[in-house]
Backbone and ligand atoms as CSV (ligand in chain L), in Angstrom:
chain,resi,resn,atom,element,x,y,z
A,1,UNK,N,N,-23.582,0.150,17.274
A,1,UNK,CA,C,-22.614,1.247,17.349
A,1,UNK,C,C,-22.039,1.491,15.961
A,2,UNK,N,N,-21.949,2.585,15.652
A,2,UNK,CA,C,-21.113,3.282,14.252
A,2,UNK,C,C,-19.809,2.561,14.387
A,3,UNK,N,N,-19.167,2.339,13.326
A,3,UNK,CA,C,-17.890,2.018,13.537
A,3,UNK,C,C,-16.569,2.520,13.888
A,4,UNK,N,N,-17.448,3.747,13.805
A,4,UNK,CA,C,-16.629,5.434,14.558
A,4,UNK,C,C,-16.916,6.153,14.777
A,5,UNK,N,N,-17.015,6.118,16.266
A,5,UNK,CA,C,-18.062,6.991,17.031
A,5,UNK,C,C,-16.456,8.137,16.988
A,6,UNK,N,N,-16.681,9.306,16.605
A,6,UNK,CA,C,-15.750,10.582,16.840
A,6,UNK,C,C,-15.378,10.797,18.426
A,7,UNK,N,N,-14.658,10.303,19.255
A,7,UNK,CA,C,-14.599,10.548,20.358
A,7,UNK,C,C,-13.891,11.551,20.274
A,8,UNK,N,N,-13.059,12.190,19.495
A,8,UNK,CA,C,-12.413,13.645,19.467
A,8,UNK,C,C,-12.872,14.925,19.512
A,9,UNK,N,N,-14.616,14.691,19.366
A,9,UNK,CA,C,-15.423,15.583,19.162
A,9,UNK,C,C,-15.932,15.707,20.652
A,10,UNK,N,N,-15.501,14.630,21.926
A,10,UNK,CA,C,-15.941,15.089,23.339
A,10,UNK,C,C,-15.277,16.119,23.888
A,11,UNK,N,N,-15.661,17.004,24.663
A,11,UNK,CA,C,-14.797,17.539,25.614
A,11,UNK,C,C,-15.066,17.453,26.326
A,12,UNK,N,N,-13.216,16.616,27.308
A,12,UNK,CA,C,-14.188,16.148,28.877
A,12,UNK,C,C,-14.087,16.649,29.314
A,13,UNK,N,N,-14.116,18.184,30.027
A,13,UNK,CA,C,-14.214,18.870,31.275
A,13,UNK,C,C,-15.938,19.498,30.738
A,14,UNK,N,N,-16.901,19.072,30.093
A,14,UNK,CA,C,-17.897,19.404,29.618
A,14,UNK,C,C,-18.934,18.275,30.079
A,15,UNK,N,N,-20.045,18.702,30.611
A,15,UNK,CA,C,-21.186,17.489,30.474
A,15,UNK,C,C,-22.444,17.670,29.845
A,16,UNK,N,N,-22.441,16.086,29.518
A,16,UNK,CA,C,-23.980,16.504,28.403
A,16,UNK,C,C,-25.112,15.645,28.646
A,17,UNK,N,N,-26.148,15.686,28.173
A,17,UNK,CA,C,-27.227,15.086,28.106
A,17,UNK,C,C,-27.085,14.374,27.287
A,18,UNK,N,N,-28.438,13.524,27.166
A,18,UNK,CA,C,-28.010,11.941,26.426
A,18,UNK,C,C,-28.365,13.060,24.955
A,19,UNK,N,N,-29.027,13.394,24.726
A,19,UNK,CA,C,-29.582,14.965,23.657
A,19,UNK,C,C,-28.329,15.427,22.786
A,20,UNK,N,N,-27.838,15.862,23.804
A,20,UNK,CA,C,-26.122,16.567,23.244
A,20,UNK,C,C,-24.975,15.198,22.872
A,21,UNK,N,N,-25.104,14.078,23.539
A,21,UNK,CA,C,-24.276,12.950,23.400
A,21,UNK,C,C,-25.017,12.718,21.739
A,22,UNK,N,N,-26.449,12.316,21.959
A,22,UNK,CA,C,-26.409,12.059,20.241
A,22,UNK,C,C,-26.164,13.221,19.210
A,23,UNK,N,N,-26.181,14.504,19.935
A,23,UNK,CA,C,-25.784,15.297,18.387
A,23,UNK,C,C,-24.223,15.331,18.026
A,24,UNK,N,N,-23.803,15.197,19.058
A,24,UNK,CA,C,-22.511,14.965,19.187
A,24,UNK,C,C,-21.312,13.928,18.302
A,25,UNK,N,N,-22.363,13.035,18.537
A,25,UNK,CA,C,-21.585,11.681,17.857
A,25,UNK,C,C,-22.638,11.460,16.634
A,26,UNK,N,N,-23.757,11.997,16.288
A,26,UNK,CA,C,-24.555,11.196,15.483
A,26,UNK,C,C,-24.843,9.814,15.905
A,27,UNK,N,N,-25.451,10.004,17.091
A,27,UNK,CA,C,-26.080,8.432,17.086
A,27,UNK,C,C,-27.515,8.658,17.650
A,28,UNK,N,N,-28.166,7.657,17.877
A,28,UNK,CA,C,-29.679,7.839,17.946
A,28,UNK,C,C,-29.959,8.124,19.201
A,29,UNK,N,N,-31.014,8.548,19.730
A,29,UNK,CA,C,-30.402,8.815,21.759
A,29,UNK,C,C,-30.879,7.542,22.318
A,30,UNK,N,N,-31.567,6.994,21.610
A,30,UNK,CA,C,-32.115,5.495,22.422
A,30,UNK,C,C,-30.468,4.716,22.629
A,31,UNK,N,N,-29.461,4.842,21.600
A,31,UNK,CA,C,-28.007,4.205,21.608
A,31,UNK,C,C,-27.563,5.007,22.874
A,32,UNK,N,N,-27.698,5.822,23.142
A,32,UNK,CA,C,-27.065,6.675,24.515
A,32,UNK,C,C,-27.523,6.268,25.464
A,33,UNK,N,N,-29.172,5.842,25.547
A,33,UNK,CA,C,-30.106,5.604,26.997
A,33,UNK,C,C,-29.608,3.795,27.220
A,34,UNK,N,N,-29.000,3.196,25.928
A,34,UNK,CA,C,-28.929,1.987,25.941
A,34,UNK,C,C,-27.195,2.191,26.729
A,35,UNK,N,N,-26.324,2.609,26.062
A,35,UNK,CA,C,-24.972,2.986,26.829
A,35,UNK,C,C,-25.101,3.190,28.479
A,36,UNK,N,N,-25.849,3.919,29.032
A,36,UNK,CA,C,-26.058,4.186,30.417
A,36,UNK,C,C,-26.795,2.922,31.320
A,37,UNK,N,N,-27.717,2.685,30.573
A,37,UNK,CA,C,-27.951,1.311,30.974
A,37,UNK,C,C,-26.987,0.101,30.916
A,38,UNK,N,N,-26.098,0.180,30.174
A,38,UNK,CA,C,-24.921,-1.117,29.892
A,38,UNK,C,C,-23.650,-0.594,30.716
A,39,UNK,N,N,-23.515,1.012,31.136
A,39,UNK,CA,C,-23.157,0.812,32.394
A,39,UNK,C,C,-21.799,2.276,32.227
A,40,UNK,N,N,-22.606,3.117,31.278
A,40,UNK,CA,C,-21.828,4.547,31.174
A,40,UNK,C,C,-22.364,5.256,32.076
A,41,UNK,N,N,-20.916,5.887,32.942
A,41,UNK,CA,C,-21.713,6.706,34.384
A,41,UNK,C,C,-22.577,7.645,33.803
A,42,UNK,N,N,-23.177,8.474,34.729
A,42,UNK,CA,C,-23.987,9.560,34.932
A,42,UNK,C,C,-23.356,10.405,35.986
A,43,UNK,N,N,-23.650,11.538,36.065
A,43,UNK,CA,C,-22.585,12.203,37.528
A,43,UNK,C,C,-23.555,11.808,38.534
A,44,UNK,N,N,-25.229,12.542,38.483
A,44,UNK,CA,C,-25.932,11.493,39.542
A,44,UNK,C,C,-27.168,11.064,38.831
A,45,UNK,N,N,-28.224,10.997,39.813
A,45,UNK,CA,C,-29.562,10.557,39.318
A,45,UNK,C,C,-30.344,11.870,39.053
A,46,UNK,N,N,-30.305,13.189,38.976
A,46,UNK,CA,C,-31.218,14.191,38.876
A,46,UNK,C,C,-31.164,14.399,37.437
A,47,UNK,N,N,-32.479,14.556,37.111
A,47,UNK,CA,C,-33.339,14.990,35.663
A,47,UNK,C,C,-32.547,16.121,35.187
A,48,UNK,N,N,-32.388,16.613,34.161
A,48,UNK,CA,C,-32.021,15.228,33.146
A,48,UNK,C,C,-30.560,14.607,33.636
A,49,UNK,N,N,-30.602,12.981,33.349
A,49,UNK,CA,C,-29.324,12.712,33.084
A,49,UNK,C,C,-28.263,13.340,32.806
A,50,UNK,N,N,-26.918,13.763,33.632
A,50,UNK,CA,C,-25.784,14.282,33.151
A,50,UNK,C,C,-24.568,13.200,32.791
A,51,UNK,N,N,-24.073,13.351,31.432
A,51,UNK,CA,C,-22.817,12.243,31.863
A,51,UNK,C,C,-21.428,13.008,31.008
A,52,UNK,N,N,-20.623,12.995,32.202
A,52,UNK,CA,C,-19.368,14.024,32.196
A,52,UNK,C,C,-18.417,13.745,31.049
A,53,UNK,N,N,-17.588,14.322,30.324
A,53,UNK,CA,C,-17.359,14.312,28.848
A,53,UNK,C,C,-15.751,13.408,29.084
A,54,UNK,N,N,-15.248,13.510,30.160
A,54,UNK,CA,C,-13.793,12.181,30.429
A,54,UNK,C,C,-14.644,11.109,30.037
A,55,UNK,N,N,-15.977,10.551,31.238
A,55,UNK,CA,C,-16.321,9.351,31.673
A,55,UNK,C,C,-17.008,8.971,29.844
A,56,UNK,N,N,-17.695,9.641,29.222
A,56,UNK,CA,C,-18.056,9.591,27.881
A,56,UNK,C,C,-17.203,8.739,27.019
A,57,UNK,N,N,-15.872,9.417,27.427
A,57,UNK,CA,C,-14.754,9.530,26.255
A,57,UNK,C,C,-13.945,7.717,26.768
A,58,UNK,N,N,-14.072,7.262,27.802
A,58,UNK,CA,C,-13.346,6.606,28.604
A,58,UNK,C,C,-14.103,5.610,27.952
A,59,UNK,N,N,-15.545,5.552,28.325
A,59,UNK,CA,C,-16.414,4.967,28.075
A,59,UNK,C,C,-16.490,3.960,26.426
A,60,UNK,N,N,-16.327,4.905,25.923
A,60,UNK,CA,C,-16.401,4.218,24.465
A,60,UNK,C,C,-15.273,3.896,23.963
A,61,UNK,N,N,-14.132,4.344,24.255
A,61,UNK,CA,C,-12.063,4.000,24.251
A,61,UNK,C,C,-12.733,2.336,24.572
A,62,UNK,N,N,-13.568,2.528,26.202
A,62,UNK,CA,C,-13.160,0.625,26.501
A,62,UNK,C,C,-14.100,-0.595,25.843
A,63,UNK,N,N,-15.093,-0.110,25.402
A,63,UNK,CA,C,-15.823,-0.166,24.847
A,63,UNK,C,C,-15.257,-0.584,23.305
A,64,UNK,N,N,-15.014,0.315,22.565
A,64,UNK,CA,C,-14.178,-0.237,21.557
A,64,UNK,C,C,-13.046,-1.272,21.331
A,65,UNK,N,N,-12.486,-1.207,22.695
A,65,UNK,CA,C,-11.253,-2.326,23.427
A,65,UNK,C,C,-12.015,-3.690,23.387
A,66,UNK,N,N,-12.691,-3.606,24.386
A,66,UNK,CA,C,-13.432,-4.947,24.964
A,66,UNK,C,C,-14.252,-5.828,23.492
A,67,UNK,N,N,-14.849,-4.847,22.514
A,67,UNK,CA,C,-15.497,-5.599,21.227
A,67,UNK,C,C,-13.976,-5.972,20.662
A,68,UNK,N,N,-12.849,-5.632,20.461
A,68,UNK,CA,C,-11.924,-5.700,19.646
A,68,UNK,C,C,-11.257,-6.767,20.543
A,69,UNK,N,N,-11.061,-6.984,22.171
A,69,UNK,CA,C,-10.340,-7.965,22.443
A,69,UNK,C,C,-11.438,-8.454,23.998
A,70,UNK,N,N,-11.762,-9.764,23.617
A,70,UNK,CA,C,-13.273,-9.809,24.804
A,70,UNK,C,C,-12.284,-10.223,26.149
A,71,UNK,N,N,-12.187,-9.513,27.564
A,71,UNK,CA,C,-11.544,-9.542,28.659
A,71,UNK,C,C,-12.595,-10.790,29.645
A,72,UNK,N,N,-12.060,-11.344,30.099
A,72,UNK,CA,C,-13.492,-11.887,31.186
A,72,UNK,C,C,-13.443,-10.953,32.301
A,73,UNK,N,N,-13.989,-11.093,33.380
A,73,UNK,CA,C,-14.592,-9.937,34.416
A,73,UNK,C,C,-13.291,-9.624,34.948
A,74,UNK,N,N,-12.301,-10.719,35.494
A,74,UNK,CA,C,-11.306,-9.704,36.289
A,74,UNK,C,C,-10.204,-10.152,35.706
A,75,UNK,N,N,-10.256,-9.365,34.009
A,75,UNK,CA,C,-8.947,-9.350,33.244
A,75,UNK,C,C,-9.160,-8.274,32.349
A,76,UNK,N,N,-7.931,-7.304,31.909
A,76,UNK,CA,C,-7.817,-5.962,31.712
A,76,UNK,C,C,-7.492,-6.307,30.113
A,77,UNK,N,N,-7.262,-4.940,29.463
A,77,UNK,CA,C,-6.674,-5.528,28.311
A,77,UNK,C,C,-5.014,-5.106,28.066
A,78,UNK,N,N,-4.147,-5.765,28.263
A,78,UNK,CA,C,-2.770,-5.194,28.118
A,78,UNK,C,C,-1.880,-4.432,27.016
A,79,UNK,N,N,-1.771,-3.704,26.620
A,79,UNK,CA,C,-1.235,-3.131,25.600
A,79,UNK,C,C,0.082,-3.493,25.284
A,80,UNK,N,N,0.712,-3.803,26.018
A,80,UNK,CA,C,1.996,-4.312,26.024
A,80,UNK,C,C,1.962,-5.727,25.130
A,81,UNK,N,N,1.433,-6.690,26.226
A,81,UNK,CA,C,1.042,-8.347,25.785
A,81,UNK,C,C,0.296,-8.226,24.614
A,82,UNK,N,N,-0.408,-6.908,24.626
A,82,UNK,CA,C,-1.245,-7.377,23.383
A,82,UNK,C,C,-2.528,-8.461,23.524
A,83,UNK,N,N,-2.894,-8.718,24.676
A,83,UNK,CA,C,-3.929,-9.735,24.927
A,83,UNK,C,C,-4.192,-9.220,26.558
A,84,UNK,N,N,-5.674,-10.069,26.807
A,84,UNK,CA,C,-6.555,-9.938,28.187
A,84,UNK,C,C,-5.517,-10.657,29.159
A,85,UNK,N,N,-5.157,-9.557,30.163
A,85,UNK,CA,C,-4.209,-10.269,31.340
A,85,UNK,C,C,-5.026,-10.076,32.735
A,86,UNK,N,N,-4.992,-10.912,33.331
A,86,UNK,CA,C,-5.076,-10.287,35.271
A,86,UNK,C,C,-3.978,-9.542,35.365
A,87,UNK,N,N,-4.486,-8.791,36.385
A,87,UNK,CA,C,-3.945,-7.772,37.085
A,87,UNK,C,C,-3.237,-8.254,38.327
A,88,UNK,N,N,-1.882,-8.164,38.719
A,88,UNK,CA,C,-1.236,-8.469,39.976
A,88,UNK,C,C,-2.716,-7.735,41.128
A,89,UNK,N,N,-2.600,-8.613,42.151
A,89,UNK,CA,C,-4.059,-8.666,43.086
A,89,UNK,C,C,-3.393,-7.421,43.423
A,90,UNK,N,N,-2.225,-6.878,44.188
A,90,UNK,CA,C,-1.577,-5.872,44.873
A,90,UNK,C,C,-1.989,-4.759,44.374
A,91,UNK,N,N,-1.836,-4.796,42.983
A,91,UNK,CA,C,-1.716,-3.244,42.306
A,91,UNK,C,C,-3.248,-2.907,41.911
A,92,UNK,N,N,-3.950,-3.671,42.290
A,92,UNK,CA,C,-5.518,-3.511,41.502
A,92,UNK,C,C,-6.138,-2.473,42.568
A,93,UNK,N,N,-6.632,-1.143,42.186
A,93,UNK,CA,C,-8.016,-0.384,42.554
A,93,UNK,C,C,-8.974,-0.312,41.624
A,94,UNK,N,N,-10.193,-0.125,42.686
A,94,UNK,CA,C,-11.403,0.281,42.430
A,94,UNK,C,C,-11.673,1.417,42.934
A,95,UNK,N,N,-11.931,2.184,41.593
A,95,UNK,CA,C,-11.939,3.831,42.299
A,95,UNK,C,C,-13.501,3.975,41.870
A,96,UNK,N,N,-14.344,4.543,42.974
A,96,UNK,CA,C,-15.263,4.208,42.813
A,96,UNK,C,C,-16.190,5.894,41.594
A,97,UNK,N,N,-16.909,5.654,40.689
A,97,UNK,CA,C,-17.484,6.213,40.340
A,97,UNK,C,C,-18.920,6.460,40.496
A,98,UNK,N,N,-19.678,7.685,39.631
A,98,UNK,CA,C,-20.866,7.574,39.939
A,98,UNK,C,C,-22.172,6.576,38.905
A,99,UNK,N,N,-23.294,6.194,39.577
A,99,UNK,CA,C,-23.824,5.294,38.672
A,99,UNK,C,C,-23.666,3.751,38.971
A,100,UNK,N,N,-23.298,3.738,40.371
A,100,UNK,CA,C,-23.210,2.351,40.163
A,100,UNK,C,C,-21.922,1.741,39.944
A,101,UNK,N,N,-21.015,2.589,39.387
A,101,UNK,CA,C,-19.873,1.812,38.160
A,101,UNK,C,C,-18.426,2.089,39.444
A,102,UNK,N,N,-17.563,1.666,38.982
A,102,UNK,CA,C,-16.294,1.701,39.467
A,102,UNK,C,C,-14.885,1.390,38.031
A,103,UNK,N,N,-14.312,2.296,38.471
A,103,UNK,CA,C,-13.136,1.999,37.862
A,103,UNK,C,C,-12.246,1.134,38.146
A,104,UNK,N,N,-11.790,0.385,37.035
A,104,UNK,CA,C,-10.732,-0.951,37.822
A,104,UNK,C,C,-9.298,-0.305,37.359
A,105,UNK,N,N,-8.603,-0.332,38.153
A,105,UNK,CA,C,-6.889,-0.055,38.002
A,105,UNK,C,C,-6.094,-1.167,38.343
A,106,UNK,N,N,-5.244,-1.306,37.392
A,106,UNK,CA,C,-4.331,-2.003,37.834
A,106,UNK,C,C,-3.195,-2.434,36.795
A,107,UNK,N,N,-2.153,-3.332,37.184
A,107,UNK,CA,C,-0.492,-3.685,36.612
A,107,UNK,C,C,-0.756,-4.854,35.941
A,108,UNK,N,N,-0.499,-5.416,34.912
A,108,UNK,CA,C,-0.351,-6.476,34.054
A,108,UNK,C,C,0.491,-7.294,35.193
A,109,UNK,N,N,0.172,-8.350,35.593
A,109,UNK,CA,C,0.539,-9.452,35.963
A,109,UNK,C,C,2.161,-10.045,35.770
A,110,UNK,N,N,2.467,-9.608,34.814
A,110,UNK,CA,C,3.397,-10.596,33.482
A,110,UNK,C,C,4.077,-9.270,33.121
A,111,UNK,N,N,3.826,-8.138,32.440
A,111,UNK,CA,C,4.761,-7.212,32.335
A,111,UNK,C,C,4.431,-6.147,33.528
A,112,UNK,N,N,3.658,-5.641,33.927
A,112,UNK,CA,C,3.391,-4.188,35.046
A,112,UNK,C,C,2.870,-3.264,34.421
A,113,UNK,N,N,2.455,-3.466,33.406
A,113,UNK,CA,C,1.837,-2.469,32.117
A,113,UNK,C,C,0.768,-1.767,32.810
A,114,UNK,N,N,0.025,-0.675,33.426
A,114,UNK,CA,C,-0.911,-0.053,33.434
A,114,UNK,C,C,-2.349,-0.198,32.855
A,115,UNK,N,N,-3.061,-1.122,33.409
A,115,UNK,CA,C,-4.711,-1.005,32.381
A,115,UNK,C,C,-5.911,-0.705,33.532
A,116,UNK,N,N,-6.596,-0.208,32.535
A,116,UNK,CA,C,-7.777,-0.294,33.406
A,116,UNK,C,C,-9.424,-0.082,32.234
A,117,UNK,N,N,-10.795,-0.334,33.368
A,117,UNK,CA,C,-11.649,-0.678,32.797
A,117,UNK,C,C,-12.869,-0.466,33.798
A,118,UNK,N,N,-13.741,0.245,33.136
A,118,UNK,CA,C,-15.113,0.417,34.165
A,118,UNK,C,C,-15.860,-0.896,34.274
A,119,UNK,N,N,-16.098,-1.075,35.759
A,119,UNK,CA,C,-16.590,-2.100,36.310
A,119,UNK,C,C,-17.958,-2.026,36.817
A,120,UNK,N,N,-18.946,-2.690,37.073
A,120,UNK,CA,C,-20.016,-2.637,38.312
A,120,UNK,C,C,-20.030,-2.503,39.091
A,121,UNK,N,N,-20.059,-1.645,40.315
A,121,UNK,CA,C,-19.590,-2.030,41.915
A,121,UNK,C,C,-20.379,-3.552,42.221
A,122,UNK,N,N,-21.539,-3.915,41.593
A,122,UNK,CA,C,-21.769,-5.013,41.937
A,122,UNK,C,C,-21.210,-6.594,41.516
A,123,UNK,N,N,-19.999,-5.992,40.666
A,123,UNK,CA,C,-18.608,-7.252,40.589
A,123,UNK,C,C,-17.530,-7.187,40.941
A,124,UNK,N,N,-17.364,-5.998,41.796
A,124,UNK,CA,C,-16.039,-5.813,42.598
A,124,UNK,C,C,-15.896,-6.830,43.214
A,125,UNK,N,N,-16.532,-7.141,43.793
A,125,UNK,CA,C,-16.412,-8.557,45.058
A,125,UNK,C,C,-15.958,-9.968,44.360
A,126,UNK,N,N,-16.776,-10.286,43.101
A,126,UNK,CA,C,-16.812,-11.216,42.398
A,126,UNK,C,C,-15.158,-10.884,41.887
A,127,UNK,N,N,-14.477,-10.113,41.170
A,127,UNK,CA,C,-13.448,-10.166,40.784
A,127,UNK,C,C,-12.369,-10.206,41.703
A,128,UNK,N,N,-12.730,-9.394,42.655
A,128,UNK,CA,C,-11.521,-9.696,43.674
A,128,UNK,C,C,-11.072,-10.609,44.064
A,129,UNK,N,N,-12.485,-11.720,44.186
A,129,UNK,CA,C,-12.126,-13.001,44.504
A,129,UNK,C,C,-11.995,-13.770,43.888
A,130,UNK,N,N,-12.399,-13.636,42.080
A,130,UNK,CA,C,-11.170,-14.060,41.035
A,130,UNK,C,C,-9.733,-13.847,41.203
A,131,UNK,N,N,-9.427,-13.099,41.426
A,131,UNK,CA,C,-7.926,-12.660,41.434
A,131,UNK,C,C,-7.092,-12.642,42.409
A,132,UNK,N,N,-8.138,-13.769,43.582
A,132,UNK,CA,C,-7.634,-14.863,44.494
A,132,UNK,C,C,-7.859,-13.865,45.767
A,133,UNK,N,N,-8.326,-12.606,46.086
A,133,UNK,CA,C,-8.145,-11.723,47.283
A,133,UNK,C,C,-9.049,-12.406,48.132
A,134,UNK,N,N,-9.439,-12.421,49.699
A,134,UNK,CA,C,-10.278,-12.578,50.713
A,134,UNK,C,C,-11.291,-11.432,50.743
A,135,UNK,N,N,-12.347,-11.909,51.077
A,135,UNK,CA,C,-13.537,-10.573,51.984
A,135,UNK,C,C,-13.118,-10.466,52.865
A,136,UNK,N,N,-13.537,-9.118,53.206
A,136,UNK,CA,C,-13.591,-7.749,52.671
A,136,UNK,C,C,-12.548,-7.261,51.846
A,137,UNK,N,N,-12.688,-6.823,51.175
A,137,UNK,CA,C,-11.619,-6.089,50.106
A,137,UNK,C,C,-10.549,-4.864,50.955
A,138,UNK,N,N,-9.480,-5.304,51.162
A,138,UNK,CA,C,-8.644,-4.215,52.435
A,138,UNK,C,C,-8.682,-2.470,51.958
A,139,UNK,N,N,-9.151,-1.801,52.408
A,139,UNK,CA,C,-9.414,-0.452,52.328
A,139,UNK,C,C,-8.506,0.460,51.578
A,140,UNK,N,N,-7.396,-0.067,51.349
A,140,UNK,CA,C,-6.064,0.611,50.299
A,140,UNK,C,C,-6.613,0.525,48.538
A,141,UNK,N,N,-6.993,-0.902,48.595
A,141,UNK,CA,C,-7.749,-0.967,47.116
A,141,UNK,C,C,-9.077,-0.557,46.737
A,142,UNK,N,N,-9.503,0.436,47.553
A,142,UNK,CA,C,-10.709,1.176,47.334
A,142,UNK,C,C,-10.739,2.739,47.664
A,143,UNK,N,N,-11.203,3.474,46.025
A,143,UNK,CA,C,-10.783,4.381,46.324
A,143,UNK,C,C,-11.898,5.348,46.301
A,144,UNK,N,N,-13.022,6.031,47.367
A,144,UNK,CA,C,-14.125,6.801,46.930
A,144,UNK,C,C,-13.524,7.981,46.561
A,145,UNK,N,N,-12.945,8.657,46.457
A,145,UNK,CA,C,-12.740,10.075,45.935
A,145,UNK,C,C,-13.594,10.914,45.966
A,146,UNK,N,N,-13.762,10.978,47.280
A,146,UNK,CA,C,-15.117,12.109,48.143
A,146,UNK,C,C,-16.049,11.608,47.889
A,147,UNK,N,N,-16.301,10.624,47.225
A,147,UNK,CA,C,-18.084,10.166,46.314
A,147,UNK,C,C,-18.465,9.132,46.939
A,148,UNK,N,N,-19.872,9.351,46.915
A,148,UNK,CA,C,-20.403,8.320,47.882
A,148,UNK,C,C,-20.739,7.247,46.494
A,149,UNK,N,N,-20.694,6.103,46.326
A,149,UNK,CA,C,-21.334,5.562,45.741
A,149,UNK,C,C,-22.445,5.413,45.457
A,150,UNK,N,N,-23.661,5.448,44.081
A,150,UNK,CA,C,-24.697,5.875,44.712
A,150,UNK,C,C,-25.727,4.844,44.872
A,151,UNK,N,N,-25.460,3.858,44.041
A,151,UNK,CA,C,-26.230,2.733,43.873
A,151,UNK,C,C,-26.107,1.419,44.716
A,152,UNK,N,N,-24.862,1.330,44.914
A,152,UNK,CA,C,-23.748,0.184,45.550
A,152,UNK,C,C,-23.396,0.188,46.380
A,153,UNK,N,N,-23.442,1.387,47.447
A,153,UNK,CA,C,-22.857,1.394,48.980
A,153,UNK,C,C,-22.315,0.123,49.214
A,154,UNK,N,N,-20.751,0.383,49.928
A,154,UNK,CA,C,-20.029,-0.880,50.194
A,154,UNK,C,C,-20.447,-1.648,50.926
A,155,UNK,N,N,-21.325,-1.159,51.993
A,155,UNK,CA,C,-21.868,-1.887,53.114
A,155,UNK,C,C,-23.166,-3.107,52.466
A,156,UNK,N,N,-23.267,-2.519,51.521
A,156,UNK,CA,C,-24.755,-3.380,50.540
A,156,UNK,C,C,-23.693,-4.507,49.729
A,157,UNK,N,N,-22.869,-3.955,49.032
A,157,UNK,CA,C,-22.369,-4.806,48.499
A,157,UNK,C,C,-21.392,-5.781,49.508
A,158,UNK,N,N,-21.178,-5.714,50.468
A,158,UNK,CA,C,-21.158,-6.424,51.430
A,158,UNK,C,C,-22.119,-7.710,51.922
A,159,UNK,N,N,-23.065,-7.115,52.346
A,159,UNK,CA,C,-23.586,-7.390,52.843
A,159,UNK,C,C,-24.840,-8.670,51.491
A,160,UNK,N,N,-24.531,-7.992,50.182
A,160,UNK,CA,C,-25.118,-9.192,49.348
A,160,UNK,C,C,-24.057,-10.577,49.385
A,161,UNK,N,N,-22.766,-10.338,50.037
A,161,UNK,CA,C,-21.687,-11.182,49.368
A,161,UNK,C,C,-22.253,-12.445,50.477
A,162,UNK,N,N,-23.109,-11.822,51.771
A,162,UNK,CA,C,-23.338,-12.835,52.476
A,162,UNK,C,C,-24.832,-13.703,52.504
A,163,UNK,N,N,-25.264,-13.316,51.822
A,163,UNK,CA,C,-26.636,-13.943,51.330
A,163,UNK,C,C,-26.716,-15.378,50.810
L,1,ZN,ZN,ZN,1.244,-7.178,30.030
């Protein structure tokens, strides 16, 4: 990664191809096909790849976070503390995105600070139960926002937790 990728140059109510992402930022598009693979949404799976200019912009903000302060899976980065905190279990959602991915929300533990961080749907489970919760994850901390998940269906990711 450049050491400054221009994220000022996204606009997120805009979506682009991995094509337009590298002219965009100047980066190579194999660095874009490698980003989507490491886990930058896409809106869905139809040719070509679309990936929406928020989730872009979000994308590389945490991205730049996470190289600058390394979080383990179910710890955010706090702005407040200034360091990787858990999240009070209460206040934590997963709002689910497209691609596989999910958004993690949630309150600093220690101050109530606001953080959040794109996740896998396939470590929702795993973190929740870092952060001490029971299976199934209670239906308040999950948020589809009309979207079906497309990769991860809850019932799958369920249903791996019992394997
Ligand atoms: Zn804090």
């Amino acid at each position: 990664m450049s050491s400054r990728n221009n994220t000022n140059r996204i606009k997120i109510h805009r979506s682009y191809t991995a094509m337009d992402v590298s002219e965009t930022l100047g980066v190579h598009p194999k660095t874009v096909r490698n980003w989507i693979r490491a886990g930058l949404p896409v809106i869905d799976e139809a040719r070509p790849l679309l990936i929406q200019g928020a989730d872009l912009k979000l994308y590389l903000q945490q991205k730049r976070k996470t190289y600058l302060h390394r979080c383990e899976l179910n710890e955010m980065f706090c702005f407040k503390c200034k360091r990787p905190k858990e999240p009070s279990i209460d206040s934590v959602e997963f709002i689910a995105k497209p691609g596989g991915m999910a958004q993690m929300t949630g309150r600093c533990y220690e101050c109530g600070q606001w953080a959040n961080k794109y996740v896998s749907w396939r470590d929702v489970n795993q973190i929740w139960t870092e952060l001490g919760g029971k299976l199934p994850i209670a239906e308040k901390h999950l948020i589809l926002r009309g979207q079906k998940p497309l990769n991860y269906p809850l019932a799958k990711v369920f249903n791996d937790e019992k394997k």
